[in-house]
HTML snippet that shows the backbone in 3Dmol.js (N, CA, C, O; Angstrom):
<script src="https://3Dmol.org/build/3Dmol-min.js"></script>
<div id="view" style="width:600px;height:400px;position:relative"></div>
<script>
const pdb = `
ATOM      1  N   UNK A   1    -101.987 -21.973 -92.353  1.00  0.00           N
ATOM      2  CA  UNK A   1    -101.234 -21.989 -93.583  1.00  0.00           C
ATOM      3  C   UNK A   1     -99.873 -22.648 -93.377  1.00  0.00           C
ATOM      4  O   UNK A   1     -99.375 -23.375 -94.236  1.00  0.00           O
ATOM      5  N   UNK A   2     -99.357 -22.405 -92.346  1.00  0.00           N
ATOM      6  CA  UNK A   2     -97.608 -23.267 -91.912  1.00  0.00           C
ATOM      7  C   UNK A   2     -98.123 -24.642 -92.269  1.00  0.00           C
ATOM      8  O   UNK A   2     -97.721 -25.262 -93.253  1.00  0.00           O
ATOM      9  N   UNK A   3     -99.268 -25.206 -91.201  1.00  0.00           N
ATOM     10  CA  UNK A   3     -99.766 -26.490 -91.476  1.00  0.00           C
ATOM     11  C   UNK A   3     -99.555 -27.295 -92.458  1.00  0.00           C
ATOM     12  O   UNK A   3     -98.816 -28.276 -92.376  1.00  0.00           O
ATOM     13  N   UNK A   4    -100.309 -26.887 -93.675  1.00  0.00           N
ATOM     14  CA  UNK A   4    -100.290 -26.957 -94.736  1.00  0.00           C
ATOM     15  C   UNK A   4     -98.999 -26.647 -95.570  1.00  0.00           C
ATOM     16  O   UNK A   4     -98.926 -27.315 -96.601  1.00  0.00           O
ATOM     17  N   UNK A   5     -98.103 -25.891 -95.373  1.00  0.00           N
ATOM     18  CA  UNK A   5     -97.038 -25.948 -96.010  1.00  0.00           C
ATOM     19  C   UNK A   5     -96.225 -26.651 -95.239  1.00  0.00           C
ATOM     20  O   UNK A   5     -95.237 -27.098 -95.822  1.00  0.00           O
ATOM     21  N   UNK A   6     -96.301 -26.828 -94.406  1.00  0.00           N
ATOM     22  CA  UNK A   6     -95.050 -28.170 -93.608  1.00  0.00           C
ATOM     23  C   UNK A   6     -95.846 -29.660 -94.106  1.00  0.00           C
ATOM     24  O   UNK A   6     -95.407 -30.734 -93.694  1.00  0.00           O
ATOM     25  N   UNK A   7     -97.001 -29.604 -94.991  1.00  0.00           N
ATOM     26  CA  UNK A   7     -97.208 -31.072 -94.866  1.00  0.00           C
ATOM     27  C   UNK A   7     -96.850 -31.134 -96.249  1.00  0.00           C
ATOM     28  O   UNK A   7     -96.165 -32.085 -96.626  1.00  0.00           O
ATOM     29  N   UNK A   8     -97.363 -29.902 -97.380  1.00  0.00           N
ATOM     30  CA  UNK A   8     -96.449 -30.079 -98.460  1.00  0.00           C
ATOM     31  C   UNK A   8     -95.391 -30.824 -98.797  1.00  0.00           C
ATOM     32  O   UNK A   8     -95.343 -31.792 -99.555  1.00  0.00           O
ATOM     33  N   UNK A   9     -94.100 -30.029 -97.854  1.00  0.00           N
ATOM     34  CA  UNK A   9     -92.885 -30.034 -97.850  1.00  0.00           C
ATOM     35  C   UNK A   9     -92.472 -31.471 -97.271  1.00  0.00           C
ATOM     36  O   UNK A   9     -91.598 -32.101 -97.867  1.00  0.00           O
ATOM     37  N   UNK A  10     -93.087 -32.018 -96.104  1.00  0.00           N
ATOM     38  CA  UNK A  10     -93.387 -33.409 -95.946  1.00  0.00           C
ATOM     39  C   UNK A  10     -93.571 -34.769 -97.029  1.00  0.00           C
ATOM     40  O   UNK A  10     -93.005 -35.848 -97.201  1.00  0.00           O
ATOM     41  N   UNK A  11     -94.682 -34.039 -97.613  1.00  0.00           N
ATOM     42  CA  UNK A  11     -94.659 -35.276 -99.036  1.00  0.00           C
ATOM     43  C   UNK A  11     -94.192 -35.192 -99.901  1.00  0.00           C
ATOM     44  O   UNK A  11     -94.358 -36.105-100.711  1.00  0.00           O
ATOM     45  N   UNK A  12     -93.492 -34.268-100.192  1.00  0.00           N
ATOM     46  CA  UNK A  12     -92.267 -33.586-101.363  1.00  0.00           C
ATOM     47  C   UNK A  12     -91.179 -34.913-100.684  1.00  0.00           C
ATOM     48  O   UNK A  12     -91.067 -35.979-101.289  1.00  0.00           O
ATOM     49  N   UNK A  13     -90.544 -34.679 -99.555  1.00  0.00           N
ATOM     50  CA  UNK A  13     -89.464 -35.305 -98.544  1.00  0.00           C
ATOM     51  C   UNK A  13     -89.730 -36.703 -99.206  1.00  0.00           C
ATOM     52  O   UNK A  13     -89.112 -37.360-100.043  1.00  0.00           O
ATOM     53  N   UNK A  14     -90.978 -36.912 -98.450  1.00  0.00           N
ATOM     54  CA  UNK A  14     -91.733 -38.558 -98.897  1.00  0.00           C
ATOM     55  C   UNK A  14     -91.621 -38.816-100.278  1.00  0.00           C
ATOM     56  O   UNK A  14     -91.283 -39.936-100.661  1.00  0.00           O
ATOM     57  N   UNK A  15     -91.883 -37.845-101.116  1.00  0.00           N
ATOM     58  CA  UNK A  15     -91.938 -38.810-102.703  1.00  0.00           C
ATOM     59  C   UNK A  15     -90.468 -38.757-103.231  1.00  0.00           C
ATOM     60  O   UNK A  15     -90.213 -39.613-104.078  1.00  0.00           O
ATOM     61  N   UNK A  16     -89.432 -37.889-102.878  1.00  0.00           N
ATOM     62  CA  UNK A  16     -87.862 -38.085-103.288  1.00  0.00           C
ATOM     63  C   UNK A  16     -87.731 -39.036-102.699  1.00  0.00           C
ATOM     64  O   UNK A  16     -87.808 -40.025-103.428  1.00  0.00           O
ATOM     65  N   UNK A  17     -87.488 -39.345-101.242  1.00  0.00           N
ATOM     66  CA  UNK A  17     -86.966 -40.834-100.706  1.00  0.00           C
ATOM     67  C   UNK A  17     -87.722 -42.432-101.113  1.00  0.00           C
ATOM     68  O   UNK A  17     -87.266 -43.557-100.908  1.00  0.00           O
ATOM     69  N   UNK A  18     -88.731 -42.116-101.609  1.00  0.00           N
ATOM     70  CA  UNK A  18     -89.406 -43.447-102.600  1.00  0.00           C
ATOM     71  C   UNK A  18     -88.966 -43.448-103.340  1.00  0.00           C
ATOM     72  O   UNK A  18     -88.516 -44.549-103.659  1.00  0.00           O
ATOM     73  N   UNK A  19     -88.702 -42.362-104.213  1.00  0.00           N
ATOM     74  CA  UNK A  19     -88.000 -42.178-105.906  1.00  0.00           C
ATOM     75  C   UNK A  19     -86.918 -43.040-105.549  1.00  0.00           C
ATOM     76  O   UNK A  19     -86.636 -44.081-106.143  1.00  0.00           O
ATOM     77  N   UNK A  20     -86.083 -42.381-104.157  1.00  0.00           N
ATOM     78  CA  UNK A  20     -84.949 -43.000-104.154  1.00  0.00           C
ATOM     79  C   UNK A  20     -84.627 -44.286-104.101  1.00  0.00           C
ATOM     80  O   UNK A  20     -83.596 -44.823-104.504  1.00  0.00           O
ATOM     81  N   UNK A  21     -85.609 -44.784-103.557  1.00  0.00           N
ATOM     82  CA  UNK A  21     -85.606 -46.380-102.763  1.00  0.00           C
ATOM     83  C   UNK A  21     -86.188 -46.962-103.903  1.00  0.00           C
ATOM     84  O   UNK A  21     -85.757 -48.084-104.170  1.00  0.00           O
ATOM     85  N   UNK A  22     -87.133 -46.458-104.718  1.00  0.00           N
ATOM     86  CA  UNK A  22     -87.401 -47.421-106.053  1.00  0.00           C
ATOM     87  C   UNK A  22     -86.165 -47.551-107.179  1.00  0.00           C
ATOM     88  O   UNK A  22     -86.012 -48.502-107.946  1.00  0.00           O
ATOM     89  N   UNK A  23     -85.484 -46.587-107.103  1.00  0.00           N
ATOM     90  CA  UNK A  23     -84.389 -46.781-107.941  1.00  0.00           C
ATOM     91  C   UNK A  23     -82.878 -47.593-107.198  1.00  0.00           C
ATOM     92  O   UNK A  23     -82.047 -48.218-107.857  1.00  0.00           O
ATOM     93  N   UNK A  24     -82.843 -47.416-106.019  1.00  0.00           N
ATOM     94  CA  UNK A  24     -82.260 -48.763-105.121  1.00  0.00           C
ATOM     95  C   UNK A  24     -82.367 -49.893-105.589  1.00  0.00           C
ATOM     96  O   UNK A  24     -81.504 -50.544-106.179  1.00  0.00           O
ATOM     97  N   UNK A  25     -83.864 -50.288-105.247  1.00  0.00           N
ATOM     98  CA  UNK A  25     -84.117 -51.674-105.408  1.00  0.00           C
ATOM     99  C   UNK A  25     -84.218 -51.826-106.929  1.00  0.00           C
ATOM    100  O   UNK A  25     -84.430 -53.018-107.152  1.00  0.00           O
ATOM    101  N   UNK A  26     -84.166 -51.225-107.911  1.00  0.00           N
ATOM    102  CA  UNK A  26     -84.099 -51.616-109.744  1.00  0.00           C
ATOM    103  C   UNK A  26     -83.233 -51.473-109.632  1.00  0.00           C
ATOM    104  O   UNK A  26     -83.035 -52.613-110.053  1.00  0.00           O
ATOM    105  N   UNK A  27     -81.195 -50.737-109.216  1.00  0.00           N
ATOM    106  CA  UNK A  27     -80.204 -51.125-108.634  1.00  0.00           C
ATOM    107  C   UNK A  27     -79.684 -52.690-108.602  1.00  0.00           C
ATOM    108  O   UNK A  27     -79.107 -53.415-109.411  1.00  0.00           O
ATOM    109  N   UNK A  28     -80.179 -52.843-107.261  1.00  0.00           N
ATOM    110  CA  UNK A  28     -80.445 -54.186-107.182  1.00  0.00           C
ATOM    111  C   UNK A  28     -80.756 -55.269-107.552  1.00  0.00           C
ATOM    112  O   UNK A  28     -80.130 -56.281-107.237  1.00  0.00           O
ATOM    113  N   UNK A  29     -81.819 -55.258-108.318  1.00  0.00           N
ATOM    114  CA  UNK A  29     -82.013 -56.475-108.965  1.00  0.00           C
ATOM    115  C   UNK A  29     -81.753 -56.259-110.862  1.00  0.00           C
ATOM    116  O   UNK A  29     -82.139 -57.059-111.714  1.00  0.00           O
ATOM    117  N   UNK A  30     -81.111 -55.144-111.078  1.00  0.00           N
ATOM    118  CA  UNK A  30     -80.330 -55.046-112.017  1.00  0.00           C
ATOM    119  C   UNK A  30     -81.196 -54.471-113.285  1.00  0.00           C
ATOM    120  O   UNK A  30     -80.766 -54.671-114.421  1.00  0.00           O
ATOM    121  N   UNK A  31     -82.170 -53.901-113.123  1.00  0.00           N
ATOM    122  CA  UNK A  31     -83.148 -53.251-114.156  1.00  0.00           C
ATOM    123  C   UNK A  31     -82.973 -51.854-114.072  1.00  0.00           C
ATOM    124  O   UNK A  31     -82.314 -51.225-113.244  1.00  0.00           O
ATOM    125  N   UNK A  32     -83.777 -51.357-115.221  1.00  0.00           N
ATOM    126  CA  UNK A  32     -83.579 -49.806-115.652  1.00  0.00           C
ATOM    127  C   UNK A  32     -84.258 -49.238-114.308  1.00  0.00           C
ATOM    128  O   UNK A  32     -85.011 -49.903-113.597  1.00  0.00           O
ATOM    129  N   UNK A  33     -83.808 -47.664-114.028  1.00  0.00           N
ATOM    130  CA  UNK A  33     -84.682 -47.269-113.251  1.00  0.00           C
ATOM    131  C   UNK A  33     -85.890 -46.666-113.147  1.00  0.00           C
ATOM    132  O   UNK A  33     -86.097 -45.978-114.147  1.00  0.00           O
ATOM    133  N   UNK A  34     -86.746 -46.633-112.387  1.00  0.00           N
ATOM    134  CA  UNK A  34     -87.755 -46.644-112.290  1.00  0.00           C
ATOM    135  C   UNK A  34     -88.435 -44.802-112.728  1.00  0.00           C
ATOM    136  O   UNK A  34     -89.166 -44.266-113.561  1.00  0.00           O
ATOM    137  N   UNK A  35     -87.772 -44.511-111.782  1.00  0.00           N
ATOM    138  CA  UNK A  35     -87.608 -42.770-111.523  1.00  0.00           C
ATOM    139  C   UNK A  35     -86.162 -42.420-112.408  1.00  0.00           C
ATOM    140  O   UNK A  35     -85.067 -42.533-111.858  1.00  0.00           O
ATOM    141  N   UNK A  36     -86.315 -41.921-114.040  1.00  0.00           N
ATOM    142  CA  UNK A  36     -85.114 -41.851-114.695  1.00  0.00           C
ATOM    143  C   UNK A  36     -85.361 -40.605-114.697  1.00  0.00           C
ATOM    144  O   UNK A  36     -85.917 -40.195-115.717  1.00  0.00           O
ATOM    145  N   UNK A  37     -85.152 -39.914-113.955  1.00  0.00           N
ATOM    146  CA  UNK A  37     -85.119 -38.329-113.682  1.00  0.00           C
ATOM    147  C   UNK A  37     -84.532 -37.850-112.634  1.00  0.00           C
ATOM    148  O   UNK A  37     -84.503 -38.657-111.705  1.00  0.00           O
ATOM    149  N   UNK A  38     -83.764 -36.237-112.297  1.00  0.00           N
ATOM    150  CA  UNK A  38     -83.132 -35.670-111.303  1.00  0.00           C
ATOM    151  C   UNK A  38     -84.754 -35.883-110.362  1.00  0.00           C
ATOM    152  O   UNK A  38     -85.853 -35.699-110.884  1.00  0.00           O
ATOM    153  N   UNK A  39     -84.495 -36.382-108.628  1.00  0.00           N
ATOM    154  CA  UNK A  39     -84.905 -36.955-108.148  1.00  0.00           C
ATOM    155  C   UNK A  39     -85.311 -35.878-107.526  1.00  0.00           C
ATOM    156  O   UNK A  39     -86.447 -35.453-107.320  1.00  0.00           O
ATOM    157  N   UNK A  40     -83.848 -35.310-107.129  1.00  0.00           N
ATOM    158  CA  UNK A  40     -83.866 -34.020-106.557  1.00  0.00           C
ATOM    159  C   UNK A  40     -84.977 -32.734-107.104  1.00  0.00           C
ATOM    160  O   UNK A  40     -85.036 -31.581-106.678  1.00  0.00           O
ATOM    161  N   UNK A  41     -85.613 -33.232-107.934  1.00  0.00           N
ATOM    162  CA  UNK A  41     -86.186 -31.815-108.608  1.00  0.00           C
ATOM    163  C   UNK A  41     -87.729 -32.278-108.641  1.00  0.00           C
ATOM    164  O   UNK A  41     -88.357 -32.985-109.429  1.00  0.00           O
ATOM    165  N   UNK A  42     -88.176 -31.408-107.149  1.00  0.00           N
ATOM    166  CA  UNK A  42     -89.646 -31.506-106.394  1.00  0.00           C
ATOM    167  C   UNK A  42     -90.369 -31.461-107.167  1.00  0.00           C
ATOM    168  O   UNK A  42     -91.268 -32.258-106.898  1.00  0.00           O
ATOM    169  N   UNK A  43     -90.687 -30.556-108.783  1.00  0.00           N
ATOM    170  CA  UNK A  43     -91.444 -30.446-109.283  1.00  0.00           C
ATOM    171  C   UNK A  43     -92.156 -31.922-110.201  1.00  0.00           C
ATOM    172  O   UNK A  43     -93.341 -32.236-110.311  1.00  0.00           O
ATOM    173  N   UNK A  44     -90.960 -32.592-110.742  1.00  0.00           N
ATOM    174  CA  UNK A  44     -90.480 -33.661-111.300  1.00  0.00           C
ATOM    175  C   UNK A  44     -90.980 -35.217-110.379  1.00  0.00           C
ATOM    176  O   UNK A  44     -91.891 -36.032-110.527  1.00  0.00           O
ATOM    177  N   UNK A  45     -90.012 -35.088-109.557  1.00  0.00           N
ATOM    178  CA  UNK A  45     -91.053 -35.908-108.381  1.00  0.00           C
ATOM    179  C   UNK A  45     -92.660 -36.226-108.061  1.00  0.00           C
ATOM    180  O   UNK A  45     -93.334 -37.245-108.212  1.00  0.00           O
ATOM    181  N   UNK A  46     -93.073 -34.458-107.383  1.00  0.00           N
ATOM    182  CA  UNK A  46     -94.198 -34.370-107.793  1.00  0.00           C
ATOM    183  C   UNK A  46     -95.760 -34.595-108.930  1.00  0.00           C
ATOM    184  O   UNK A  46     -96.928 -34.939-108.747  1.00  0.00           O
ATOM    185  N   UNK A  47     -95.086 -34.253-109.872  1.00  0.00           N
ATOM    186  CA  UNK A  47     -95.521 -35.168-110.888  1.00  0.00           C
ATOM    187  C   UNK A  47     -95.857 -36.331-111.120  1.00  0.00           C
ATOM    188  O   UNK A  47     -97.013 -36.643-111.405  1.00  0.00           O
ATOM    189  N   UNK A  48     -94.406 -37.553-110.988  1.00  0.00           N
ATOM    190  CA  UNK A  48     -94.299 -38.591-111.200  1.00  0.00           C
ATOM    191  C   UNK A  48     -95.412 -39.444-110.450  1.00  0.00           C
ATOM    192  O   UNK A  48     -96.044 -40.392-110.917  1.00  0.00           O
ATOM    193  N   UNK A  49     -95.543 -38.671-108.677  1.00  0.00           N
ATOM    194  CA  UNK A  49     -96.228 -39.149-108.105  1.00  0.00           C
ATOM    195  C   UNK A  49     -97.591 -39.136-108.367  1.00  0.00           C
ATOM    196  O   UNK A  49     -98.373 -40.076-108.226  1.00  0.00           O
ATOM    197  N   UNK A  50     -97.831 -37.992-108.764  1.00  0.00           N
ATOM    198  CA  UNK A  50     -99.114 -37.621-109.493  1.00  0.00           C
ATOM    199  C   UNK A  50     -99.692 -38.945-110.443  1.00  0.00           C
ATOM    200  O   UNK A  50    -100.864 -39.313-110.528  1.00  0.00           O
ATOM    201  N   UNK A  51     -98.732 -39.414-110.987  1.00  0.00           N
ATOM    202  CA  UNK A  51     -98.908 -40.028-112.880  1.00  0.00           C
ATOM    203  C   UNK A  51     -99.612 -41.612-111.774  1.00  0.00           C
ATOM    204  O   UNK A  51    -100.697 -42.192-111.837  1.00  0.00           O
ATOM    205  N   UNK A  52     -98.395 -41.840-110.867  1.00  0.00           N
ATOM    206  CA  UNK A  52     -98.633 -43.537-110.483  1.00  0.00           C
ATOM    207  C   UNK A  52    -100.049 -43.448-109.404  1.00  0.00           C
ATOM    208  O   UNK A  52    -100.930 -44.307-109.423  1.00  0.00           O
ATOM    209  N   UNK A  53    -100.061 -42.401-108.605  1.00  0.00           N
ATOM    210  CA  UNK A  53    -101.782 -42.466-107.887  1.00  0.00           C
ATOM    211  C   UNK A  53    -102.821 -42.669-109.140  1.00  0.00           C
ATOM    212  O   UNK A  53    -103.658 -43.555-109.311  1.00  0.00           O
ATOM    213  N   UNK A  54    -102.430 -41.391-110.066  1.00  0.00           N
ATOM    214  CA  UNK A  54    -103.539 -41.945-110.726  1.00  0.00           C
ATOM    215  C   UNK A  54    -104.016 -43.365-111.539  1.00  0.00           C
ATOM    216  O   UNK A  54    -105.104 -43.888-111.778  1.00  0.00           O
ATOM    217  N   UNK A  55    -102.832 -43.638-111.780  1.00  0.00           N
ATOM    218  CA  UNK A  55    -102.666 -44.888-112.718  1.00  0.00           C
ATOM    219  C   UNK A  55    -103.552 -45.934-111.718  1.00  0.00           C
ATOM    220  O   UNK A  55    -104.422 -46.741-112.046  1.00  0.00           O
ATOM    221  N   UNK A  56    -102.956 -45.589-110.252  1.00  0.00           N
ATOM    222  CA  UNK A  56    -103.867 -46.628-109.128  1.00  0.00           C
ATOM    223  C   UNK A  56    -104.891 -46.743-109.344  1.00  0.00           C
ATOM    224  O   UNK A  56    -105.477 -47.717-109.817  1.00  0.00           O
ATOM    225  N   UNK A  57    -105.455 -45.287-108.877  1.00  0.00           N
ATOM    226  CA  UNK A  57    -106.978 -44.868-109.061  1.00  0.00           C
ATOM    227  C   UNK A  57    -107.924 -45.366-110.219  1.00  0.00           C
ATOM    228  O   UNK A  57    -109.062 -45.814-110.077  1.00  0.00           O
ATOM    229  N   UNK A  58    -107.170 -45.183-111.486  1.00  0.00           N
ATOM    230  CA  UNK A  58    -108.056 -45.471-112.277  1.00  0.00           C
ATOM    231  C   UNK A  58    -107.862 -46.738-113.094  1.00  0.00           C
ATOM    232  O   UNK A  58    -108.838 -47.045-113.779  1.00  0.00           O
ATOM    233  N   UNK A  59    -106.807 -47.532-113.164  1.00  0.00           N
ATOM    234  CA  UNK A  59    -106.788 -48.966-113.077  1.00  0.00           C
ATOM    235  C   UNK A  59    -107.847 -49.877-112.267  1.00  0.00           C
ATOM    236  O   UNK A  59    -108.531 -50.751-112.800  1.00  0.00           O
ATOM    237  N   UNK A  60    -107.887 -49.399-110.331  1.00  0.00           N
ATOM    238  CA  UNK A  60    -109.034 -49.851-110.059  1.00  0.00           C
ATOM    239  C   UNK A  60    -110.345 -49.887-110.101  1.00  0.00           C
ATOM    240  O   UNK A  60    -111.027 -50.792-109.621  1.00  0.00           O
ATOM    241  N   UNK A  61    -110.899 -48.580-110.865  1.00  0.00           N
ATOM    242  CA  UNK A  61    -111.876 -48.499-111.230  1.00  0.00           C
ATOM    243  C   UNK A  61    -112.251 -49.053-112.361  1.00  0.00           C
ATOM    244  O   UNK A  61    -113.457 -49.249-112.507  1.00  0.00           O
ATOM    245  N   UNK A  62    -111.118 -49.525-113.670  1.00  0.00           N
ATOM    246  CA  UNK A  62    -111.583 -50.042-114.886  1.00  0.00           C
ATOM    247  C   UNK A  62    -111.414 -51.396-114.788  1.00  0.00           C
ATOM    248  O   UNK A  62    -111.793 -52.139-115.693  1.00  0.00           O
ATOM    249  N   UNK A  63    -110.821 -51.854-113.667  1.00  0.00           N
ATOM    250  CA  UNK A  63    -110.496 -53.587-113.682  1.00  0.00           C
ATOM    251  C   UNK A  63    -111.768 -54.364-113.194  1.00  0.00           C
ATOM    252  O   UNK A  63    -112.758 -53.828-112.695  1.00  0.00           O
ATOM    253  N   UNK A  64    -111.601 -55.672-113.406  1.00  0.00           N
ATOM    254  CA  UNK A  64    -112.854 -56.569-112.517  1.00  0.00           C
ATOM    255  C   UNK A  64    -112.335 -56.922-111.749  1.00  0.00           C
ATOM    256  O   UNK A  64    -113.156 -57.522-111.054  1.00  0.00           O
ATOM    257  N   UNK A  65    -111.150 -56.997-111.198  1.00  0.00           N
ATOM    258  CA  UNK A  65    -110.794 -57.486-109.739  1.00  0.00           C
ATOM    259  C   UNK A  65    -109.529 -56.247-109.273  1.00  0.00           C
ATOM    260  O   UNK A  65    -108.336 -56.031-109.485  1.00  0.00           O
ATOM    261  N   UNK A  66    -110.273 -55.860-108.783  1.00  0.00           N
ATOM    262  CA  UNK A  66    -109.772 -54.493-107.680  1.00  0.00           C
ATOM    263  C   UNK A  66    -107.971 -55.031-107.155  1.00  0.00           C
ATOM    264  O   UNK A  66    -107.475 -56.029-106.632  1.00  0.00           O
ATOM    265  N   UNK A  67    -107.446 -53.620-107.701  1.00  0.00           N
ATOM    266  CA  UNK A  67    -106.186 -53.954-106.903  1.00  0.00           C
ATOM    267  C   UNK A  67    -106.283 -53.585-105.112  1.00  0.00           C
ATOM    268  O   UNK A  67    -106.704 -52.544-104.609  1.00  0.00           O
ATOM    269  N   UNK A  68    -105.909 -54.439-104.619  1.00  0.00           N
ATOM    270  CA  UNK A  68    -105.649 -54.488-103.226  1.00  0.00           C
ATOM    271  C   UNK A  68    -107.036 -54.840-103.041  1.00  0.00           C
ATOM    272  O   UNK A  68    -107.594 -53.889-102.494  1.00  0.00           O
ATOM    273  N   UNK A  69    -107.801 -55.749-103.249  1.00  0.00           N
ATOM    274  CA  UNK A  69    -108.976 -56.161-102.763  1.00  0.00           C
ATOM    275  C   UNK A  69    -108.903 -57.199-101.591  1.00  0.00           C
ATOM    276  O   UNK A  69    -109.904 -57.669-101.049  1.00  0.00           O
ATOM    277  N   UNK A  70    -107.749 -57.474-101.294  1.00  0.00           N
ATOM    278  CA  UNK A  70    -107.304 -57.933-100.025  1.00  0.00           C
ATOM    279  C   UNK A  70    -107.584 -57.383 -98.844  1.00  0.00           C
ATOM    280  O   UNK A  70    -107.810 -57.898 -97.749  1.00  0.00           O
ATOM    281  N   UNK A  71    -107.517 -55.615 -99.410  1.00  0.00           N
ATOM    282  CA  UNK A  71    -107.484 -54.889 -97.823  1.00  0.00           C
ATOM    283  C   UNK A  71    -109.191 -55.067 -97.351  1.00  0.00           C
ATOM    284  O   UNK A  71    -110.134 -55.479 -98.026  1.00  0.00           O
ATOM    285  N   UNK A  72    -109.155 -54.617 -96.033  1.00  0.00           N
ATOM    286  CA  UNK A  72    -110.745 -54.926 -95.518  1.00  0.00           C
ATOM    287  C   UNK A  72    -110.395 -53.726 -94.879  1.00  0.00           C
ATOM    288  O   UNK A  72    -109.363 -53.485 -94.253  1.00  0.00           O
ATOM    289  N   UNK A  73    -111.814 -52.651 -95.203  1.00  0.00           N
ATOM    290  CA  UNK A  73    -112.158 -51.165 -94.260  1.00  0.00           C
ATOM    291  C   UNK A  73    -112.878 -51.421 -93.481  1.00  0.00           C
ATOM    292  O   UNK A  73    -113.207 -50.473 -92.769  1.00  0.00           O
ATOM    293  N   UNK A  74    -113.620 -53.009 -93.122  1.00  0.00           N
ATOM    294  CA  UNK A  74    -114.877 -52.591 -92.364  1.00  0.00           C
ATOM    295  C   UNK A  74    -114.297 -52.716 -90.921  1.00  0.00           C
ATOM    296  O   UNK A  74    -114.952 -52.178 -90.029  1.00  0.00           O
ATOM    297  N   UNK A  75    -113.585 -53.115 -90.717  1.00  0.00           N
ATOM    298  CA  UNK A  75    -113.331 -53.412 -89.567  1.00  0.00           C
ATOM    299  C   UNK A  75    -112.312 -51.636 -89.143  1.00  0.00           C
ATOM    300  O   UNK A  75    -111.295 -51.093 -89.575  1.00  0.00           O
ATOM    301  N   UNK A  76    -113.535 -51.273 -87.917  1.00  0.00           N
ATOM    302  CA  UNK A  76    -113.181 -49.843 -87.507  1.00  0.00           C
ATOM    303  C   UNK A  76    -112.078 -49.726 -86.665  1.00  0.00           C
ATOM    304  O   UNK A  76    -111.491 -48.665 -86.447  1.00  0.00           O
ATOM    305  N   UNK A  77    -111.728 -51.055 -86.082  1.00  0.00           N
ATOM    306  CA  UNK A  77    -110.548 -50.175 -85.424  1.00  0.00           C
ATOM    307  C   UNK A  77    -108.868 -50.539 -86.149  1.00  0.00           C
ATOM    308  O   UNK A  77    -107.725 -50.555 -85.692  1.00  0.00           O
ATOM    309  N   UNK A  78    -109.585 -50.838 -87.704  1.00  0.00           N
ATOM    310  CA  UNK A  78    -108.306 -50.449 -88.430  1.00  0.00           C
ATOM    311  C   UNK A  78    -107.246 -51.919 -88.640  1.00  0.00           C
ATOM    312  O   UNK A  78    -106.337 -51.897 -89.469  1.00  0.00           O
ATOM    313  N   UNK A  79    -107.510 -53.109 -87.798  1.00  0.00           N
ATOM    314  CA  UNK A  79    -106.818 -54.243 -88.381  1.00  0.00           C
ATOM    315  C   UNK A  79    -107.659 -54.650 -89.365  1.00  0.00           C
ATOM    316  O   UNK A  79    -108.890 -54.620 -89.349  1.00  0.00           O
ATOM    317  N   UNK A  80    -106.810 -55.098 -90.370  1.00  0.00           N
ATOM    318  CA  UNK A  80    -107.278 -56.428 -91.744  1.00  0.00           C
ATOM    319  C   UNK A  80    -107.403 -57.571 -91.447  1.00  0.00           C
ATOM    320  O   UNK A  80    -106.512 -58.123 -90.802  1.00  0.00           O
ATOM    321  N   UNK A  81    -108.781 -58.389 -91.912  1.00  0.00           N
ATOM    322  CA  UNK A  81    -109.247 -59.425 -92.197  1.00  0.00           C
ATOM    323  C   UNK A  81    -107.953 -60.391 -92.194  1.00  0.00           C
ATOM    324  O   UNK A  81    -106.839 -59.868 -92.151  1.00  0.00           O
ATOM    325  N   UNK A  82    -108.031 -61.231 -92.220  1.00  0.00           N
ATOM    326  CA  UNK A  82    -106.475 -62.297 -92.617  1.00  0.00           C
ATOM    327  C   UNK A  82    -107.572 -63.323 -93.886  1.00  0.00           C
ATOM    328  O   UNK A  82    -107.074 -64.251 -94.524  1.00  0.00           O
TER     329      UNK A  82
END
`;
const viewer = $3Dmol.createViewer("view");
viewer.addModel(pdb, "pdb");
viewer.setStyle({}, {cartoon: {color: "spectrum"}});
viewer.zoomTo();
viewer.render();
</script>
């Protein structure tokens, strides 16, 4: 059970410092931000992250050309095709 709650608390860590770094770089190149919400607030985060996997997920399933159809799995010990 620690396991599992230290990996929680891990991707909680992980999705604030993306929030953060996506709103950096819209910063930067001078656009609204991305993550317009307290960043700080895990639940909120959590979510957000929730909304864009899925959007992944099921964008690639309704499209005819697969996002990231670049990547290659067959190869087992884990380098990509070029």
């Amino acid at each position: 059970m620690k396991v599992l709650e230290k990996q929680r608390s891990e991707a909680h860590d992980a999705g604030i410092n993306a929030c953060n770094r996506l709103n950096e770089l819209c910063r930067e190149v001078n656009v609204d931000k991305i993550c317009d919400f307290d960043i700080n607030d895990r639940r909120r985060v959590a979510e957000f992250c929730g909304f864009v996997v899925s959007e992944f997920f099921y964008s690639n399933i309704n499209c005819k050309e697969p996002m990231a159809s670049w990547l290659s799995f067959a190869d087992a010990t884990g380098s990509a095709e070029d």
